[in-house]
C-alpha positions in Angstrom: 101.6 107.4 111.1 98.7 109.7 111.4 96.5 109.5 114.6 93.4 107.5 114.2 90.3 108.5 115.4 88.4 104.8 115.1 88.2 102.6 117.3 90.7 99.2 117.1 89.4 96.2 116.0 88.4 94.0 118.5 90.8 91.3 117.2 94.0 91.3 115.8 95.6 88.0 114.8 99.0 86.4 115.8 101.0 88.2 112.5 104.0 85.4 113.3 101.4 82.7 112.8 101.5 83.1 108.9 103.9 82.5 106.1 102.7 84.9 103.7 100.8 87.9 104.4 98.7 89.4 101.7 96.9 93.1 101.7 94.5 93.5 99.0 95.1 96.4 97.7 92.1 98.6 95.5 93.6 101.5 95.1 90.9 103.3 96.8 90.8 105.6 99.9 90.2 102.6 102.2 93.2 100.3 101.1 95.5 103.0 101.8 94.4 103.4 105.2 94.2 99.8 105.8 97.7 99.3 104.2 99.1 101.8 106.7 97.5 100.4 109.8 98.4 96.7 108.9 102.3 97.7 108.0 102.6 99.1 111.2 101.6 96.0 112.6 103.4 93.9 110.3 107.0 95.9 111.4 105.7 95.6 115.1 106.0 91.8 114.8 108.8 91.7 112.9 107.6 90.4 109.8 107.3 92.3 106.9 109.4 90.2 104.8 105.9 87.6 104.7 104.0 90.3 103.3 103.2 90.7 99.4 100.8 93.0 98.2 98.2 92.2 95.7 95.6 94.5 93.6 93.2 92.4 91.2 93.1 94.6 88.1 89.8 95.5 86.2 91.7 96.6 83.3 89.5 99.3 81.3 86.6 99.0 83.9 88.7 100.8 86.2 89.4 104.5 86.7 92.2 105.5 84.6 94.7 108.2 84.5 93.8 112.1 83.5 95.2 115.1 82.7 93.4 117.9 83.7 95.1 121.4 83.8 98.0 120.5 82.6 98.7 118.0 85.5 98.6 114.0 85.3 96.5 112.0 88.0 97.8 108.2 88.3 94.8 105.4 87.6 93.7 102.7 90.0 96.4 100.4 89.2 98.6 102.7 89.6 97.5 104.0 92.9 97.4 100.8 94.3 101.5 100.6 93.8 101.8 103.5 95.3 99.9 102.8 98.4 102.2 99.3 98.6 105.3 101.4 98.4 104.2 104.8 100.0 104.6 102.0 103.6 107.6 100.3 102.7 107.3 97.5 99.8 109.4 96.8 97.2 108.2 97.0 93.8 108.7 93.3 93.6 106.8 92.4 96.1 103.6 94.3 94.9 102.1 92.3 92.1 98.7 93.1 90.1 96.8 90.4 88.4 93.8 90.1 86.5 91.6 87.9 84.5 93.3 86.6 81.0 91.7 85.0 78.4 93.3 83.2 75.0 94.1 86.0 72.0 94.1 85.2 68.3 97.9 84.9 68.7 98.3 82.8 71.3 99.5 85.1 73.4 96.7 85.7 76.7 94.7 89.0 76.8 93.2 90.9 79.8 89.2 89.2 79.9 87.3 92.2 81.0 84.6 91.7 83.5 82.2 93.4 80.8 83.0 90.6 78.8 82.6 88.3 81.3 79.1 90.1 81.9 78.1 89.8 78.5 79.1 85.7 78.3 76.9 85.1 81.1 73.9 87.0 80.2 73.4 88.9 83.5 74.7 91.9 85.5 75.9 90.7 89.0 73.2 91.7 91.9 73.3 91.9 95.6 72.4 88.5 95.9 74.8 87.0 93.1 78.0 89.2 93.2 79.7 87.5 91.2 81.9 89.6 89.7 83.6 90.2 93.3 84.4 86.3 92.9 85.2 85.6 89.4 87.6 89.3 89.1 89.3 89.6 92.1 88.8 87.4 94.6 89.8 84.0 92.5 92.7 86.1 90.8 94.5 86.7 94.2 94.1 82.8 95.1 95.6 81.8 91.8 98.4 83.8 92.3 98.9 82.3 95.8 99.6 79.2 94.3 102.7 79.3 93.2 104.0 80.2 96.6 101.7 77.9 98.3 103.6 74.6 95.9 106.9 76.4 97.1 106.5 76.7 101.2 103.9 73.5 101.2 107.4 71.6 100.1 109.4 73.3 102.5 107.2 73.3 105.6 105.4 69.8 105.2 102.1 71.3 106.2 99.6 73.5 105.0 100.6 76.6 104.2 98.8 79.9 106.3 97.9 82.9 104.8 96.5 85.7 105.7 94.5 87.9 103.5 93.8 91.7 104.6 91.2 93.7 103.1 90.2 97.5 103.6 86.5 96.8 103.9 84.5 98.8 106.2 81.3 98.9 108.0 80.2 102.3 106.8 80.6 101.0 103.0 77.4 99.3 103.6 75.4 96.9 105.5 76.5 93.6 103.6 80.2 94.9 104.9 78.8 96.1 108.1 78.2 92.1 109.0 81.7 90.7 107.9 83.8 89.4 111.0 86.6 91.8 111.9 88.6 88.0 111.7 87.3 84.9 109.9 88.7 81.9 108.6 87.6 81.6 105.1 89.5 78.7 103.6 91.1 75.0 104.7 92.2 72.2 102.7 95.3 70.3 102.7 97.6 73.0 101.1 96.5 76.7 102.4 94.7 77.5 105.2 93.1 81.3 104.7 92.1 83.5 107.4 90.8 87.4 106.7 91.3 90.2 108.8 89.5 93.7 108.2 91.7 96.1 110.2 89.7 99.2 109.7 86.8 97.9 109.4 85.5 100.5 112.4 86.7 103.6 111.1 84.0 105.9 109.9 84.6 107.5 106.5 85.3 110.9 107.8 87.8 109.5 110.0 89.0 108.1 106.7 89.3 111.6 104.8 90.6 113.2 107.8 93.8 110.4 107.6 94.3 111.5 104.0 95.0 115.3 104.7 98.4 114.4 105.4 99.0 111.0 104.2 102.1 110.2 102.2 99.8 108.7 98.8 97.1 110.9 97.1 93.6 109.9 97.2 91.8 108.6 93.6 90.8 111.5 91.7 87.2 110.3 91.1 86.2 111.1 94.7 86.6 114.9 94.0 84.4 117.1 91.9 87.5 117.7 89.5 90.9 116.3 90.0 93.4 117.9 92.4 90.3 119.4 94.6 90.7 118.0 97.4 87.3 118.3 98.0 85.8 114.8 98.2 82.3 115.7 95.7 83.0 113.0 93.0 82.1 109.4 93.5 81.8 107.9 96.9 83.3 104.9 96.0 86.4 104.1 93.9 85.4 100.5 92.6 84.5 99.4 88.8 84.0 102.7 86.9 80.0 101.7 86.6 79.3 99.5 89.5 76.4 97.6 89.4 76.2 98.3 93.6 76.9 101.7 93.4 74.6 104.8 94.2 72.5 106.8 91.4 74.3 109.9 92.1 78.3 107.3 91.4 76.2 106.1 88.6 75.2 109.5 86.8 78.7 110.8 88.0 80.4 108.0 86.4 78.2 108.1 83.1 79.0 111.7 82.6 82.7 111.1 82.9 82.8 107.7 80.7 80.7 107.9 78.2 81.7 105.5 75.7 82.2 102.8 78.6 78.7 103.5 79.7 76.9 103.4 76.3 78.8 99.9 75.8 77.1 98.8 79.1 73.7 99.7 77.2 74.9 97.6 74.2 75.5 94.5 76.5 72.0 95.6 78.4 69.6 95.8 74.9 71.6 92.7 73.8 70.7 90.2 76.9 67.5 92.0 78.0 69.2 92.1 81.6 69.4 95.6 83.6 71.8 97.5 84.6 70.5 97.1 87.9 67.3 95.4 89.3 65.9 98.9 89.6 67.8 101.1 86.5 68.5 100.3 83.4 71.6 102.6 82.4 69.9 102.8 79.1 67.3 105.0 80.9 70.2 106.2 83.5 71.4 107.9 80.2 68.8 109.1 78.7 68.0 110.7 82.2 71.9 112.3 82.5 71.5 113.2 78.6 67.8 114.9 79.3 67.2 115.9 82.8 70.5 116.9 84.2 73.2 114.9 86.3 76.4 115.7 88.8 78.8 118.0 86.5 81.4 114.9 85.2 84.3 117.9 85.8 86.3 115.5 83.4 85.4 113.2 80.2 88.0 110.2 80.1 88.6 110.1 76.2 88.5 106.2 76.2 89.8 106.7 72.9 92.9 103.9 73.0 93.8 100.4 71.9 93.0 98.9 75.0 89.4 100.3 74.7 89.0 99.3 71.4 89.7 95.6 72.3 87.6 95.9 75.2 84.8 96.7 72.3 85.9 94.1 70.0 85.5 91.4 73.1 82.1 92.7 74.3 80.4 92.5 70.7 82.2 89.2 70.0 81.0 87.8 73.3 77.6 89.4 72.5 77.2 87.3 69.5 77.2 83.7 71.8 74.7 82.3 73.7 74.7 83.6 77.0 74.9 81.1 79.9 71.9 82.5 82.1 68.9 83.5 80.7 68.1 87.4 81.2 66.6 87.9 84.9 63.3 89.3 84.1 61.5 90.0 87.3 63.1 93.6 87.3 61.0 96.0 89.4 59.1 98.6 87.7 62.1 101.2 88.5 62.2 104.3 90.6 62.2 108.0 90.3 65.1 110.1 89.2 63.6 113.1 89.5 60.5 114.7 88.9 58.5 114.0 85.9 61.7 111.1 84.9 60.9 107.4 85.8 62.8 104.6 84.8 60.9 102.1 83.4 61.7 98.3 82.3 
């Protein structure tokens, strides 16, 4: 494996003290790192045969595939395959899950967080993130389940899991205060302890591990695909993240335009913002108007699966929400000079 230039984490749990092991996989540049380290520690104990990989899907939220110059750039989902068997998984042990919902057949449909959104009536916020909950993190424990019935019945006890996550201090300060090693669930079938194994590794020691790593970065974080040059988005996450920065946010609106002026739709229809601070209404207009980061690519979003993502926001956009809008939004801030956003 590539030479890291972080510092360990301070604590590294017993690996042969688990029967099932279970990397989270995003697809981003940090969950290919974190994949690599933990594998390594996983074949070090001897048991890599415990360890399924998971990625909680966000369907059309996330980045897709492109073509650009002729060449094809795998999506999310698919990247986060790839990183499970760029270190040694089988296919069958990598499994994606995501949010379903009832379809007019019968048959269950992906629910997209932006329908989810629209149902509630507000856009998650620092201090409610619930869309971290209610997307990935409850998907992952409902898949655990199954296994958990199976071993509980063979073991006689609780079964122990441990969950393994790529998140890292320089992503922010909320992450900057997570435990290296926490327990984070107990009851009588599962016990559930999380381990952040890079959490210490700055970001450029990040982008220096993927010049040679054996699974291509997310074309999003460069200016265009195949650059190499790390100018797109900083984070590889929900295409229009509600905790992103303004410059992801312009980026993003620039290169999904149709997803971002169905974000306005939900946003005029509940009266809730984008953010606290921006409405992407005005976040728009401003990209439209005063200039943004140069998209590089437009994703079409021109297929079925967008066109049921539509279908399911307007429908949901007919209902009473749950939550009534928040309306103690600040007055906005600045996107450049002479361009305020304003509630």
């Amino acid at each position: 494996m590539p030479s890291r230039t972080a510092t360990r984490p301070p604590r590294t749990p017993d690996l042969t003290s688990y029967d099932l092991l279970a990397p989270q996989l995003s697809g981003g540049k940090d969950s290919a790192v974190m994949m690599a380290v933990f594998m390594e520690e996983a074949r070090t104990a001897g048991v890599a045969d415990r360890v399924i990989s998971y990625h909680s899907s966000l369907g059309v939220l996330e980045w897709p595939p492109v073509v650009f110059d002729g060449i094809r750039y795998p999506g999310v989902s698919e990247l986060a395959a790839l990183q499970s068997s760029a270190f040694g998984m089988p296919a069958d042990r990598h499994l994606e899950v995501t949010h379903t919902m009832p379809g007019p057949d019968g048959i269950r449909m992906p629910h997209s967080l932006l329908t989810e959104i629209a149902l509630y009536g507000r856009f998650p916020r620092k201090g409610s993130p619930y869309c971290r909950k209610s997307a990935k993190e409850s998907m992952v424990s409902s898949a655990w389940t199954p296994i958990v019935r199976q071993l509980g019945r063979e073991l006689g006890r609780p079964v122990r899991i441990l969950k393994v996550m790529g998140l890292r201090s320089d992503e922010g300060p909320d992450r900057k205060k997570h435990a290296v090693f926490r327990t984070v669930q107990v009851n009588g079938s599962r016990i559930v302890d999380e381990w952040l194994p890079v959490k210490d590794w700055s970001t450029a020691a990040v982008k220096e591990w993927h010049t040679d790593a054996p699974v291509p970065h997310a074309w999003t974080y460069d200016s265009v695909p195949g650059a190499g040059d790390w100018a797109g988005t900083s984070r590889c996450s929900c295409s229009l993240c509600v905790f992103a920065s303004r410059h992801d946010v312009l980026l993003s609106i620039g290169r999904r335009p149709r997803l971002a002026s169905l974000y306005a739709e939900v946003e005029q229809a509940r009266g809730d913002s984008f953010r606290a601070d921006w409405r992407i209404t005005d976040l728009i207009r401003h990209a439209e108007q005063c200039g943004a980061p140069d998209p590089g690519v437009v994703c079409p979003d021109d297929g079925p699966e967008f066109t049921a993502l539509k279908k399911q926001v307007r429908a949901a956009l007919k209902k009473k929400p749950r939550k009534e809008p928040e309306l103690a939004r600040r007055a906005g801030r600045a996107l450049c000079d002479g361009c305020t956003v304003h509630s």
